[in-house]
Jmol script that loads the backbone (N, CA, C; Angstrom):
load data "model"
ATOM      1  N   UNK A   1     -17.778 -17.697 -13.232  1.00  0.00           N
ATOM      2  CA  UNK A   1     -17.476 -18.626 -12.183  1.00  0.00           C
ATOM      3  C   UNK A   1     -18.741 -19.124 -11.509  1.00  0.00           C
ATOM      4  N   UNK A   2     -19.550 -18.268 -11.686  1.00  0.00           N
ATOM      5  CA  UNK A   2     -20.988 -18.884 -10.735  1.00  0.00           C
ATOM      6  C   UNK A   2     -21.555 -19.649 -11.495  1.00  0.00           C
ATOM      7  N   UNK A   3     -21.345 -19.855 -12.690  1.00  0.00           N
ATOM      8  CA  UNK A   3     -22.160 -20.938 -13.963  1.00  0.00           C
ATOM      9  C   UNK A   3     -21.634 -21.899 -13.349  1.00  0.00           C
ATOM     10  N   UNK A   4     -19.918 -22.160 -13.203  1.00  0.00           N
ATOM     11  CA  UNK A   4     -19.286 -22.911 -12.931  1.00  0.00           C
ATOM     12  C   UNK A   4     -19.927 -23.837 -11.953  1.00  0.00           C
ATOM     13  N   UNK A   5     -19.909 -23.069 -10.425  1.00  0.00           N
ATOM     14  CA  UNK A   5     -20.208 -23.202  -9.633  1.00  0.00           C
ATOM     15  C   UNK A   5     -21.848 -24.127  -9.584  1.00  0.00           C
ATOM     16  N   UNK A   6     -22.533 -23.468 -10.525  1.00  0.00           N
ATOM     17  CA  UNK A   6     -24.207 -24.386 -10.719  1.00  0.00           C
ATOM     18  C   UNK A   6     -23.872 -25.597 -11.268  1.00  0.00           C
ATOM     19  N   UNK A   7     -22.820 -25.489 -12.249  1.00  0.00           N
ATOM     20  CA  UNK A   7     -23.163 -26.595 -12.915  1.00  0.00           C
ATOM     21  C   UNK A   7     -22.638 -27.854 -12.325  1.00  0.00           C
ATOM     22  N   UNK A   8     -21.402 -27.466 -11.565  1.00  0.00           N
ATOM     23  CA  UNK A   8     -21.327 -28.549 -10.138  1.00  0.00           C
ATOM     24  C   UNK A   8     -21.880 -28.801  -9.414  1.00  0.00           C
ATOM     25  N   UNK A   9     -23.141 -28.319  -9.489  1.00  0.00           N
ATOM     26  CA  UNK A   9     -24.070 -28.761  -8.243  1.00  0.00           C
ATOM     27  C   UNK A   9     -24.765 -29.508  -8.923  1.00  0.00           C
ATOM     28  N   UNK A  10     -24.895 -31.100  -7.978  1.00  0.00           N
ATOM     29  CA  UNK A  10     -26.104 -31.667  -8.941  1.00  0.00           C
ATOM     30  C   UNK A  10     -27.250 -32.069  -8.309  1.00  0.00           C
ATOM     31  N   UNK A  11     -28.189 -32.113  -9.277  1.00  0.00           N
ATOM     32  CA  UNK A  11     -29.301 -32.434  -9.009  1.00  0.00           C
ATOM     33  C   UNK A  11     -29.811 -33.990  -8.381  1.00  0.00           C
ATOM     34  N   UNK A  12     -30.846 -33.335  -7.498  1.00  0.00           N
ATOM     35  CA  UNK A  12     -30.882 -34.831  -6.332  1.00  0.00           C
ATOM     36  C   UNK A  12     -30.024 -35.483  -5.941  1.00  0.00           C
ATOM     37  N   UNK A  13     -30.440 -36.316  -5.319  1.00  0.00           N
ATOM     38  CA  UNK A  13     -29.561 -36.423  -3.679  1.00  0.00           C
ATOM     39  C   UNK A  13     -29.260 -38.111  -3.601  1.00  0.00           C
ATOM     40  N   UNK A  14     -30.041 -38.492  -5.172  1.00  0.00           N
ATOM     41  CA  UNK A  14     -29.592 -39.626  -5.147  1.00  0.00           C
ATOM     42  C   UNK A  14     -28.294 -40.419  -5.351  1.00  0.00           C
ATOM     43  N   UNK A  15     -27.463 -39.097  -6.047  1.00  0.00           N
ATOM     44  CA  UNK A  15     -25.958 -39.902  -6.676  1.00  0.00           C
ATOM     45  C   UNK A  15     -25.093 -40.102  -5.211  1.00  0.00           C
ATOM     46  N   UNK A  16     -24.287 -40.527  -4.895  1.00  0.00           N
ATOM     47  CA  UNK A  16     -23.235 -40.855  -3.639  1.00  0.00           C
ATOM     48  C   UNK A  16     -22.394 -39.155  -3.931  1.00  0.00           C
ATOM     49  N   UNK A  17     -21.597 -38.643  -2.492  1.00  0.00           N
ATOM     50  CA  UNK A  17     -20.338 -37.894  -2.458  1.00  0.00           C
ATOM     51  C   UNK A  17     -19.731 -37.462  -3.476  1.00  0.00           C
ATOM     52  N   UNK A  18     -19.050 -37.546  -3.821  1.00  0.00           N
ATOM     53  CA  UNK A  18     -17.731 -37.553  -4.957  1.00  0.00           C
ATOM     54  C   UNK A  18     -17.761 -36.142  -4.582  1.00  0.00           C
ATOM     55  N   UNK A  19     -17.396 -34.759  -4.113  1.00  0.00           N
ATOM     56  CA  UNK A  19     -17.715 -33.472  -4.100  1.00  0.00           C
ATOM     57  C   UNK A  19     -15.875 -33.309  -4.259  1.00  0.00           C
ATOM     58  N   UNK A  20     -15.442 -33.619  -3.008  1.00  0.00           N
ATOM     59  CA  UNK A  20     -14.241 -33.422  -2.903  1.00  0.00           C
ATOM     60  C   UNK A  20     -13.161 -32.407  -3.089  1.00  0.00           C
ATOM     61  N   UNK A  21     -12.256 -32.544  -3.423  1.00  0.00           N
ATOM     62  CA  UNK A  21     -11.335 -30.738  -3.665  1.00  0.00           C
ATOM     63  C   UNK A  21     -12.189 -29.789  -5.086  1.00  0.00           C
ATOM     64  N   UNK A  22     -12.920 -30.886  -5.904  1.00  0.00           N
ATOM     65  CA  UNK A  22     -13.565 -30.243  -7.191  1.00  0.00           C
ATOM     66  C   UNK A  22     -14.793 -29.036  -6.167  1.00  0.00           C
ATOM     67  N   UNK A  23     -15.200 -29.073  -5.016  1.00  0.00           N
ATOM     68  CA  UNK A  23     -16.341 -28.344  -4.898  1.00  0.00           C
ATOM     69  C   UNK A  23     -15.651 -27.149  -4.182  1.00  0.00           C
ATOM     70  N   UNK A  24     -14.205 -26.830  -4.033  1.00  0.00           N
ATOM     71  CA  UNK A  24     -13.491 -26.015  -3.348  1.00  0.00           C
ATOM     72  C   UNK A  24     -12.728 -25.235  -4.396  1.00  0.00           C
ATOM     73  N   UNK A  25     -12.984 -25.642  -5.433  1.00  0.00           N
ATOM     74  CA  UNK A  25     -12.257 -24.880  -6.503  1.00  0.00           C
ATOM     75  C   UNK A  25     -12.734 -23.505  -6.628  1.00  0.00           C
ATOM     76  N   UNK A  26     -13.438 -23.776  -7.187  1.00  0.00           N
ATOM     77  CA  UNK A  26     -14.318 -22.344  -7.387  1.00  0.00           C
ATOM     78  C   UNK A  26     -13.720 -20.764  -6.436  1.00  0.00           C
ATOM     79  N   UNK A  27     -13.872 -21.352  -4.589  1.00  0.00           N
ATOM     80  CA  UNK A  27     -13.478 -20.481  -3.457  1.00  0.00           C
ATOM     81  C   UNK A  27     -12.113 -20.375  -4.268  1.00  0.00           C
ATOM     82  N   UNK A  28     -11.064 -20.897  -3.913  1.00  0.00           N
ATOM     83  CA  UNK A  28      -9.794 -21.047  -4.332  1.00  0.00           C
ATOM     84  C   UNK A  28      -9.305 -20.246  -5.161  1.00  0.00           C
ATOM     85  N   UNK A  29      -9.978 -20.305  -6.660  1.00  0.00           N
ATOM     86  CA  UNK A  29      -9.822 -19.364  -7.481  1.00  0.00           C
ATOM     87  C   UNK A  29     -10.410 -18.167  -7.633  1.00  0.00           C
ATOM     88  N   UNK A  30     -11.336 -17.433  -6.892  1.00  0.00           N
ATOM     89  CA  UNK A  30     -11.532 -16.052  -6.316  1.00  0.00           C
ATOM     90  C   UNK A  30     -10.658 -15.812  -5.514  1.00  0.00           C
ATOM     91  N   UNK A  31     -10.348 -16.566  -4.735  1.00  0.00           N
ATOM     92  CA  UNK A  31      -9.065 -16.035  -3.490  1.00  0.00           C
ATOM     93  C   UNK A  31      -7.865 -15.576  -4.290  1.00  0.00           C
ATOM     94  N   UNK A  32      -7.483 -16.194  -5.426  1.00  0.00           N
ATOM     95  CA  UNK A  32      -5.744 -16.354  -6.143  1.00  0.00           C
ATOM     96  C   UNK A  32      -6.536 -15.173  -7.140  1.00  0.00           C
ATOM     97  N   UNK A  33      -7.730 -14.994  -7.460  1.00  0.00           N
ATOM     98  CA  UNK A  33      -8.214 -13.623  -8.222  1.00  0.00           C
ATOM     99  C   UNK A  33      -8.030 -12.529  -7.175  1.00  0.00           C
ATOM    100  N   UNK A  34      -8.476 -12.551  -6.349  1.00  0.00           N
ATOM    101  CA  UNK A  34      -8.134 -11.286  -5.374  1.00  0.00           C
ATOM    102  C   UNK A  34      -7.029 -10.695  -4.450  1.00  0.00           C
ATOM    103  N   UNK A  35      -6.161 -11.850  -4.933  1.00  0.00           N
ATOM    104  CA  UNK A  35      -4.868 -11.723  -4.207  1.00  0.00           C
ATOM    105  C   UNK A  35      -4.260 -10.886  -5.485  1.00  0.00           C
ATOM    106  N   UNK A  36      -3.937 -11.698  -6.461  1.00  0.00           N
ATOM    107  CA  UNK A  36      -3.412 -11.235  -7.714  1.00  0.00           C
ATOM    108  C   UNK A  36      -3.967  -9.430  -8.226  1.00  0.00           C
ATOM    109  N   UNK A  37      -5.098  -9.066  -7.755  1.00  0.00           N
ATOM    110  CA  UNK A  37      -5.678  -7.936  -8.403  1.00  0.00           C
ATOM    111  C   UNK A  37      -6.037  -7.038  -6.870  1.00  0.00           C
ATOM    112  N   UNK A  38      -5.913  -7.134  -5.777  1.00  0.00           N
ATOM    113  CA  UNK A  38      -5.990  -6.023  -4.648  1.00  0.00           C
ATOM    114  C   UNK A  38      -4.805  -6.067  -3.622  1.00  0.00           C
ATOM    115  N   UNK A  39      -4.813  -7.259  -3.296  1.00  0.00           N
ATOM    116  CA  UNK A  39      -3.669  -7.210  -2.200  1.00  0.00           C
ATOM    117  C   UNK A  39      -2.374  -7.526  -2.694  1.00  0.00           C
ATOM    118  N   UNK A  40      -1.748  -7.846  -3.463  1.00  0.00           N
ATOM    119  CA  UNK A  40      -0.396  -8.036  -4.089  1.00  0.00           C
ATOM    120  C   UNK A  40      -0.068  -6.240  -4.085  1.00  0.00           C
ATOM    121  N   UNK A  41      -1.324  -5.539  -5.137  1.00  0.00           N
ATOM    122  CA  UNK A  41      -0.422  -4.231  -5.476  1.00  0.00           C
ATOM    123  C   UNK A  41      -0.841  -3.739  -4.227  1.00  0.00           C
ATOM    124  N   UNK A  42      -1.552  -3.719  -3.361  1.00  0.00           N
ATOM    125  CA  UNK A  42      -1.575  -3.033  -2.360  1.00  0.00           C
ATOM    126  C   UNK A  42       0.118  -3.066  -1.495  1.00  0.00           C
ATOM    127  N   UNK A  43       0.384  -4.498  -1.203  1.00  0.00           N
ATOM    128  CA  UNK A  43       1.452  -4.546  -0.751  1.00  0.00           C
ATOM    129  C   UNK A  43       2.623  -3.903  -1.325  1.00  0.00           C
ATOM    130  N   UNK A  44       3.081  -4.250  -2.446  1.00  0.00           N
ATOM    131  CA  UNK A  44       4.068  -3.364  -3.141  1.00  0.00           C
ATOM    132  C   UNK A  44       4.215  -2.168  -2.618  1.00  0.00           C
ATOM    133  N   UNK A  45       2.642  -1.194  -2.828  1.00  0.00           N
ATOM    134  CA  UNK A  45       2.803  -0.393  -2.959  1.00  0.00           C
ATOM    135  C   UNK A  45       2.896   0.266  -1.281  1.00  0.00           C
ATOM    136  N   UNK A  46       2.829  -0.344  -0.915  1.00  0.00           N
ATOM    137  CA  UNK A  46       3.412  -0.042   1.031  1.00  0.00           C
ATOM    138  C   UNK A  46       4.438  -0.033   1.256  1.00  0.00           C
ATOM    139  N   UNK A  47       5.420  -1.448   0.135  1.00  0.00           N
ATOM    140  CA  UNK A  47       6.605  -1.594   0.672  1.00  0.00           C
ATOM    141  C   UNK A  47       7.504   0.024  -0.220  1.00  0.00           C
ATOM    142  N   UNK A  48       7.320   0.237  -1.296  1.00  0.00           N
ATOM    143  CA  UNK A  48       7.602   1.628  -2.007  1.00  0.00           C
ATOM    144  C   UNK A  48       7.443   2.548  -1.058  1.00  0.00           C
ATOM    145  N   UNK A  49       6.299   2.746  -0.502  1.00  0.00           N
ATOM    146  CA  UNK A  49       6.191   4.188   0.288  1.00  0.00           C
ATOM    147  C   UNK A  49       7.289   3.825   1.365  1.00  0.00           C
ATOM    148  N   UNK A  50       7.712   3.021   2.256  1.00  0.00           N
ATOM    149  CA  UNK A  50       8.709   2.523   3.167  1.00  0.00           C
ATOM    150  C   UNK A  50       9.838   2.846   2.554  1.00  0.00           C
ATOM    151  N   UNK A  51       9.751   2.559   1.367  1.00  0.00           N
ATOM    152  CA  UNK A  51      11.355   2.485   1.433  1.00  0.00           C
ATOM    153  C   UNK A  51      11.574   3.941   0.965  1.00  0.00           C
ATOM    154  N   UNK A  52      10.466   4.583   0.642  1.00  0.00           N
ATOM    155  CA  UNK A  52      10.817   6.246   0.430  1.00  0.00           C
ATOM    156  C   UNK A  52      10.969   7.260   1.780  1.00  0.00           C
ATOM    157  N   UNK A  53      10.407   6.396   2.693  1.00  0.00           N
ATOM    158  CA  UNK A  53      10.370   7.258   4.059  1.00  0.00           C
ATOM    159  C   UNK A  53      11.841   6.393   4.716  1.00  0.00           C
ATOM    160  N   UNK A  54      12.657   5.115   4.221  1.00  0.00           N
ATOM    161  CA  UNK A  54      13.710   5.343   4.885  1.00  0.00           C
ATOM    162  C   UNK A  54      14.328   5.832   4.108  1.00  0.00           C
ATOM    163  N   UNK A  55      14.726   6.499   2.598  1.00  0.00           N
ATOM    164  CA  UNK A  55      15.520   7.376   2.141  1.00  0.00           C
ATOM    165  C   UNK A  55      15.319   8.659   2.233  1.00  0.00           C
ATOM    166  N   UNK A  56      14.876   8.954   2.844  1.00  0.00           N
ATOM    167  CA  UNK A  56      14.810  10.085   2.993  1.00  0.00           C
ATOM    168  C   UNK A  56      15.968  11.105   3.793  1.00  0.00           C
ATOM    169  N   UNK A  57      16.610  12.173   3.174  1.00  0.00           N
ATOM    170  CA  UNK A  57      17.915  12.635   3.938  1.00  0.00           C
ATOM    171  C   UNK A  57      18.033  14.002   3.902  1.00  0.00           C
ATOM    172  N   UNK A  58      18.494  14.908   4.541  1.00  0.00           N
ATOM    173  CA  UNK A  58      18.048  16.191   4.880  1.00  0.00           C
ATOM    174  C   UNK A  58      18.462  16.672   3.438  1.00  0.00           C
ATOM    175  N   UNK A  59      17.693  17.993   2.880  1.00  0.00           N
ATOM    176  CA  UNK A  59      17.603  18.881   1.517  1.00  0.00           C
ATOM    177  C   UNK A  59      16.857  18.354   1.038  1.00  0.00           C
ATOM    178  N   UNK A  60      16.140  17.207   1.157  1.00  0.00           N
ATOM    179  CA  UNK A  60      15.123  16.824   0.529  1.00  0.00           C
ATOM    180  C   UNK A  60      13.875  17.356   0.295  1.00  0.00           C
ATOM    181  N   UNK A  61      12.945  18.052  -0.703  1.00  0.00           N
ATOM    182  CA  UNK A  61      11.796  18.513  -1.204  1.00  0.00           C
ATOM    183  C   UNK A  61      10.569  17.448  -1.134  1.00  0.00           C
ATOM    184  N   UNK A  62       9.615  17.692   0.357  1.00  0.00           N
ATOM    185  CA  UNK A  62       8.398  17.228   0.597  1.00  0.00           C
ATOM    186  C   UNK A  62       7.539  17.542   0.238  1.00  0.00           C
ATOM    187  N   UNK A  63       6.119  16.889   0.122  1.00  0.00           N
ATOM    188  CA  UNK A  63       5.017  17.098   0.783  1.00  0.00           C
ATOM    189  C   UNK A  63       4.301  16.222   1.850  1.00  0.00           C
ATOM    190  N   UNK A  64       3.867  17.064   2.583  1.00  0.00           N
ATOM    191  CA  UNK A  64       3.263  16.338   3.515  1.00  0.00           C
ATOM    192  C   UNK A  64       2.221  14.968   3.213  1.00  0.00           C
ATOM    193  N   UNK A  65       1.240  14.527   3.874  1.00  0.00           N
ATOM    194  CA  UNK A  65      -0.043  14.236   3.970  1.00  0.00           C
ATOM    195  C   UNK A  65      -0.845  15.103   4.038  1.00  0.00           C
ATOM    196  N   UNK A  66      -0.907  16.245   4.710  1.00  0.00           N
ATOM    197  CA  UNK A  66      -1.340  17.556   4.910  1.00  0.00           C
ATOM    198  C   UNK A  66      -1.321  19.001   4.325  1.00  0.00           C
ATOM    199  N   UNK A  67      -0.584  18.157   2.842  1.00  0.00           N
ATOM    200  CA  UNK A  67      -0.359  19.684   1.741  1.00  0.00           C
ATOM    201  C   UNK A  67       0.605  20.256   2.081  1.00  0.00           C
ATOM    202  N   UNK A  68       1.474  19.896   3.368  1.00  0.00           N
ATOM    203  CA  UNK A  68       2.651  21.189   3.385  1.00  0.00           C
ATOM    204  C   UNK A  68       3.658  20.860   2.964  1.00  0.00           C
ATOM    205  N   UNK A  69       4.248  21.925   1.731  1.00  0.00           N
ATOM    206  CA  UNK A  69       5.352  22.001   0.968  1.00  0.00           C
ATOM    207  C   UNK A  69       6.624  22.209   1.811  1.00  0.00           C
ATOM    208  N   UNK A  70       7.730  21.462   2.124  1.00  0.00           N
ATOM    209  CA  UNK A  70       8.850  21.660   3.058  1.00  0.00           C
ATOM    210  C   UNK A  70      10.223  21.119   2.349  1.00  0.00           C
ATOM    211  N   UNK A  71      11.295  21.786   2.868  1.00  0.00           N
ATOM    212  CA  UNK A  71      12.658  21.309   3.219  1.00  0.00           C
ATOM    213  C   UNK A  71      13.014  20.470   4.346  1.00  0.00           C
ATOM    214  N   UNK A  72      13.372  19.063   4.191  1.00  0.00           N
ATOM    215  CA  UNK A  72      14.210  18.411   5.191  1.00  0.00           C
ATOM    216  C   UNK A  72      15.014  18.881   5.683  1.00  0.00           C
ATOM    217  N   UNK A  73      15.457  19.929   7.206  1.00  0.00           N
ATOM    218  CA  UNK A  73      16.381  19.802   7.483  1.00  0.00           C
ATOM    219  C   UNK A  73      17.206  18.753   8.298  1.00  0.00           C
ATOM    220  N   UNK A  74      16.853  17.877   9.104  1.00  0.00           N
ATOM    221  CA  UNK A  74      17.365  17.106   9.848  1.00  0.00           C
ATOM    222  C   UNK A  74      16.564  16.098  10.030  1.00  0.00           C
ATOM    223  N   UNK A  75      17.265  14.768   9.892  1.00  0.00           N
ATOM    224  CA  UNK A  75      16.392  13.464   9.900  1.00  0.00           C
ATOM    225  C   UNK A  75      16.744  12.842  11.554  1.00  0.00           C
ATOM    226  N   UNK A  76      15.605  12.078  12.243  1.00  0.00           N
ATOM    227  CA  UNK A  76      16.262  11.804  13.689  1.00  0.00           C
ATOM    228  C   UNK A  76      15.351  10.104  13.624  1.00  0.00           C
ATOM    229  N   UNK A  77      16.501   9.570  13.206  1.00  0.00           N
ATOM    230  CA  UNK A  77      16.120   8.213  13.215  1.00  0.00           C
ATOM    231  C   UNK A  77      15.676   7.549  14.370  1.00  0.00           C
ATOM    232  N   UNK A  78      16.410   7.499  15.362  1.00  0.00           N
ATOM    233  CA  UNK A  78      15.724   7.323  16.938  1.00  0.00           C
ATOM    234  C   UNK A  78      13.901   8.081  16.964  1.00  0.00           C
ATOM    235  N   UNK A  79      13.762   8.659  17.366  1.00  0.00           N
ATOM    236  CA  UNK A  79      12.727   9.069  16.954  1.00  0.00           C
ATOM    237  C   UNK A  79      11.555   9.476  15.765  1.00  0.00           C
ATOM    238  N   UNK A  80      11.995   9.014  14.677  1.00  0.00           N
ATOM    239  CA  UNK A  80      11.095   8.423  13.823  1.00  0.00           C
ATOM    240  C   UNK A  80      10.350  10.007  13.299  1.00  0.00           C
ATOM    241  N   UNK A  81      11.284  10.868  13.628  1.00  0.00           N
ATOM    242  CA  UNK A  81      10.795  12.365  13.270  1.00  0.00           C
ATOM    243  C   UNK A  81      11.637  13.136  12.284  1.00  0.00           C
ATOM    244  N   UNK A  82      11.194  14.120  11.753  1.00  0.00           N
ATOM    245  CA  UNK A  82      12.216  15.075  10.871  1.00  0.00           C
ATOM    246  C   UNK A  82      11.468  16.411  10.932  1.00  0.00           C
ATOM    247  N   UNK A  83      13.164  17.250  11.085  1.00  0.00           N
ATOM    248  CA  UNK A  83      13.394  19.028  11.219  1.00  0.00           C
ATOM    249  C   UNK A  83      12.589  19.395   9.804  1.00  0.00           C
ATOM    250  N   UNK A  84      11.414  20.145   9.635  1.00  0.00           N
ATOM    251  CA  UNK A  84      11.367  20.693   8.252  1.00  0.00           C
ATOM    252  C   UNK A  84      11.521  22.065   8.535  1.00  0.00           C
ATOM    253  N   UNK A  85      11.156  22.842   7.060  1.00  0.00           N
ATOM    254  CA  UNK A  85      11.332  24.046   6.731  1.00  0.00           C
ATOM    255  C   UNK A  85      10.781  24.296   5.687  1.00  0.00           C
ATOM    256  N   UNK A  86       9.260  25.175   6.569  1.00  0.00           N
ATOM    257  CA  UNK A  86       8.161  25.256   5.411  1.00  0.00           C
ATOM    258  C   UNK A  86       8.056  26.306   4.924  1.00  0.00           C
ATOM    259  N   UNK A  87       8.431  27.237   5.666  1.00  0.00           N
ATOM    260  CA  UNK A  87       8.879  28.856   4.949  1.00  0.00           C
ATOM    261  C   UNK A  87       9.791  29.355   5.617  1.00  0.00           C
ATOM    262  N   UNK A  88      10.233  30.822   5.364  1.00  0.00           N
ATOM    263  CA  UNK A  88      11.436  31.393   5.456  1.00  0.00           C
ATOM    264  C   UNK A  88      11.883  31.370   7.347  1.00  0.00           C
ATOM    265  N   UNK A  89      11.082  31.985   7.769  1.00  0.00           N
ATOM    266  CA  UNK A  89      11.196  31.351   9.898  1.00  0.00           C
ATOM    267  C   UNK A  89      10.255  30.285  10.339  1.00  0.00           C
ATOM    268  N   UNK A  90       9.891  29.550   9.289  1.00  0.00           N
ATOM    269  CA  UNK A  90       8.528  28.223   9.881  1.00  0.00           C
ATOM    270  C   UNK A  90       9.677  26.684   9.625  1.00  0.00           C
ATOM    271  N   UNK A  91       9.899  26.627  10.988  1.00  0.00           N
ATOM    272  CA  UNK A  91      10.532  25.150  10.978  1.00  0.00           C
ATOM    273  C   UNK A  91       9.615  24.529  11.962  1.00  0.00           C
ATOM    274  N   UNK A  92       9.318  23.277  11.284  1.00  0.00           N
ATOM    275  CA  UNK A  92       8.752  22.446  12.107  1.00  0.00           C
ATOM    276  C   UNK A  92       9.610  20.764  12.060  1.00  0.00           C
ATOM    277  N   UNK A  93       8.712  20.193  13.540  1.00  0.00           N
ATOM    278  CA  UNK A  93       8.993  18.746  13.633  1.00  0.00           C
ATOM    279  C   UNK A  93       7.582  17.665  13.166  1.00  0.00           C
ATOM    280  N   UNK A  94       7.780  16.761  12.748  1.00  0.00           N
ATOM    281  CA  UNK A  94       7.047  15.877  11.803  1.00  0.00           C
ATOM    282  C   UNK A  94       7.013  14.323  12.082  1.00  0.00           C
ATOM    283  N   UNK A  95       6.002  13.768  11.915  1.00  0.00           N
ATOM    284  CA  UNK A  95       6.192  12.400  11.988  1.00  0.00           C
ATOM    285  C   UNK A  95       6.780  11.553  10.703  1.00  0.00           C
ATOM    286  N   UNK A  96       7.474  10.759  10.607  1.00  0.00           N
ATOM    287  CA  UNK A  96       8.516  10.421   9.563  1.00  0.00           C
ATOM    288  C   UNK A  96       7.482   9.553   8.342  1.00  0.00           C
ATOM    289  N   UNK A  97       6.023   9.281   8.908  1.00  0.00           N
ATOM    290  CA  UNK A  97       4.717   8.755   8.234  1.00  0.00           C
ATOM    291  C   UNK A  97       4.336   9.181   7.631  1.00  0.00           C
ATOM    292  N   UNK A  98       4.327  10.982   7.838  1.00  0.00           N
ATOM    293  CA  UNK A  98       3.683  11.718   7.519  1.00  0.00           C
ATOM    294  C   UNK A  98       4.061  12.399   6.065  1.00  0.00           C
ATOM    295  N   UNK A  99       4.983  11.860   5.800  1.00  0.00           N
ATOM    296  CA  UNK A  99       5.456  12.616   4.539  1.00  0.00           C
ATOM    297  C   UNK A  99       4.767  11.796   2.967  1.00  0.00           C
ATOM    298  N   UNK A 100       3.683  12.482   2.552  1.00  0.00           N
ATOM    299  CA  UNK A 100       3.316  11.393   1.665  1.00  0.00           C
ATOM    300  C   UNK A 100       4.226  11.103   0.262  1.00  0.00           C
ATOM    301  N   UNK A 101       4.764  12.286  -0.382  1.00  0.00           N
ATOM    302  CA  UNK A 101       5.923  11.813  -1.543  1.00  0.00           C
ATOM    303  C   UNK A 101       6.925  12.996  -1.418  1.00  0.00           C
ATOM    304  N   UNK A 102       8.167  12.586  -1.992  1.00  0.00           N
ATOM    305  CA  UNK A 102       9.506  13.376  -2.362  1.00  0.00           C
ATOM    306  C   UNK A 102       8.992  14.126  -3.260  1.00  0.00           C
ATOM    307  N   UNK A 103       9.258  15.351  -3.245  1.00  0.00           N
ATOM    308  CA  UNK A 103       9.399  16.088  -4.619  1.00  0.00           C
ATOM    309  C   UNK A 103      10.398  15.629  -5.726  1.00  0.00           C
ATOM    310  N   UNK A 104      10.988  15.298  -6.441  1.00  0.00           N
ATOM    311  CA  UNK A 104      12.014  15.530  -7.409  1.00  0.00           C
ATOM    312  C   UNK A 104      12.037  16.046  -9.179  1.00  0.00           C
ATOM    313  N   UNK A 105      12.954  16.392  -9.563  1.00  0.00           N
ATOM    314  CA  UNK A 105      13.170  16.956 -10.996  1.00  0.00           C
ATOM    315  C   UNK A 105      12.353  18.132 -11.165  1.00  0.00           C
ATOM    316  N   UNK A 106      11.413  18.265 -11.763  1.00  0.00           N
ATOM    317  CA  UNK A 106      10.669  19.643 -11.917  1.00  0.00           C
ATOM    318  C   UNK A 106       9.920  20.359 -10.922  1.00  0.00           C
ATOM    319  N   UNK A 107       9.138  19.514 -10.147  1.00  0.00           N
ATOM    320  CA  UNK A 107       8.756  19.511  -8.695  1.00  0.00           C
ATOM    321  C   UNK A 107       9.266  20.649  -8.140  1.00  0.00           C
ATOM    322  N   UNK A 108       9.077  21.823  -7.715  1.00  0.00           N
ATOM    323  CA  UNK A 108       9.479  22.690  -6.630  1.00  0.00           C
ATOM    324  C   UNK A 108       8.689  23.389  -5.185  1.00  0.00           C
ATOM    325  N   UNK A 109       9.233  23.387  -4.075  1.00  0.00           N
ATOM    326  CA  UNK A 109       8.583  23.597  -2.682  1.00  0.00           C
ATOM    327  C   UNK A 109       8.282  25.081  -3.228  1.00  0.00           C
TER     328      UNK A 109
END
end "model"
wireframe off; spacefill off
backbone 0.3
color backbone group
């Protein structure tokens, strides 16, 4: 693209204007390159983690952000928190953010 970019540039200052949407191309198509290859999957992949933190429903097999292996016991939608159960008398409360993936199928707490 930067060849591109030289070879639209021309030499001396004698020819008139003509630059026009042709000298904006170049920007344009890095932008639709970096949309397409960072922020598209970035987004996806935000809207996935969302929609795993609103399915989420008590018996469910966590892990934290923080490595801790837990049981969902109680989800509290108003408050944006959930009951876990990280060992046999360790129940704790959690931020509903905080849960980075579900365990499922072979996966065990």
């Amino acid at each position: 693209m930067l060849f591109t970019f030289l070879a639209m540039a021309q030499p001396g200052g004698a020819e008139g204007g003509g630059g026009g949407m042709g000298a904006f191309l170049p920007i344009i198509l890095i932008f639709v390159i970096f949309w397409f290859l960072i922020l598209r999957p970035q987004a996806k992949k935000q809207k996935m983690h969302q929609r795993m933190l609103e399915d989420l429903t008590p018996g469910d097999k966590i892990v934290t952000t923080g490595g801790i292996h837990a049981t969902i016991l109680k989800v509290d939608n108003d408050a944006k928190t959930l009951s876990i159960k990280a060992a046999n008398d360790l129940k704790l409360t959690i931020d509903r953010g905080a849960v980075a993936r579900v365990l499922r199928g072979q996966d065990k707490v």
